[in-house]
C-alpha positions in Angstrom: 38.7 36.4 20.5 38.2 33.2 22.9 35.2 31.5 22.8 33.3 32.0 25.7 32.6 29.2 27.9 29.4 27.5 28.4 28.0 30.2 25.6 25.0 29.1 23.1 25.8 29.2 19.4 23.9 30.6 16.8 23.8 26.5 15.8 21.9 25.6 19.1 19.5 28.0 18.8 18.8 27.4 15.3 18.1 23.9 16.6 16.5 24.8 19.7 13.6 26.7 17.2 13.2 24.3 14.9 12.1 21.9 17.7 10.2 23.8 19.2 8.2 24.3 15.8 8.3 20.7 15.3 6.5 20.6 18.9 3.8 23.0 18.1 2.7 21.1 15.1 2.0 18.5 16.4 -1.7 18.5 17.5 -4.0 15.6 18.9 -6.5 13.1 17.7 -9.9 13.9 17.1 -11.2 12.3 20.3 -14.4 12.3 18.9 -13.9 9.9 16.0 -12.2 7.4 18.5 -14.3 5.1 21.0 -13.9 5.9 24.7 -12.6 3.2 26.8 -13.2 3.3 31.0 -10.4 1.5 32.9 -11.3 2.3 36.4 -13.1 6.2 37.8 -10.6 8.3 37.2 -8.8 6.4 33.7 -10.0 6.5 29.8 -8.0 5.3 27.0 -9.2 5.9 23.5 -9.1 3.1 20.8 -10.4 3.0 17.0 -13.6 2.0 16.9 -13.2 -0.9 15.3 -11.2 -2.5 18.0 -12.4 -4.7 20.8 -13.0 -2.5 24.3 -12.4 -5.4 26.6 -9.3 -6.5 25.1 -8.2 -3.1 24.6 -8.4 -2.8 28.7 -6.7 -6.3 29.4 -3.8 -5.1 27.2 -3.2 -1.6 29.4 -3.8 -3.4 32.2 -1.3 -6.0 31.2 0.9 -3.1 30.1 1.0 -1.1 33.4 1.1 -4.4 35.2 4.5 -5.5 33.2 6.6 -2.1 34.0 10.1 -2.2 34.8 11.3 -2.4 38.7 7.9 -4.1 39.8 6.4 -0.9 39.6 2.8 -1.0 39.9 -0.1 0.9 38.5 -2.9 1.3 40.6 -2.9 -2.0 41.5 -5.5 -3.3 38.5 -7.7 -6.8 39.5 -7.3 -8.4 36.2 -9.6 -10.8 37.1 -12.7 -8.3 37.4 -14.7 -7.6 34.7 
């Protein structure tokens, strides 16, 4: 018997569950235990709470800012406090 064309083996699927389990168990920070950070009205980051707010804002500013084909994000005024 031929294989069939374009047909999923008993291999892929095997694969395709285990990644999917591997995705499920995965679960998120407490958010609670983690200090709140505002960048602008509508975006939060959350940092340790032993790390420095303000610099913690520069540095995801600085990160948006630096993306790959001049992209944008929102247009941050680094220069406002």
């Amino acid at each position: 018997m031929a294989k069939k064309e374009g047909a999923v083996r008993n291999d892929e699927i095997k694969e395709l569950n285990t990644k999917a389990r591997q995705l499920s168990e995965k679960h998120s920070p407490d958010l609670s235990k983690l200090q709140r950070v505002r960048i602008d009205h509508s975006t939060c980051i959350y940092i340790d709470p032993n790390k420095d707010p303000v610099l913690a804002k520069k540095r995801f500013i600085d990160k948006m800012n630096e993306r790959p084909m001049n992209i944008r994000y929102k247009n941050y005024d680094t220069d406002k406090e």
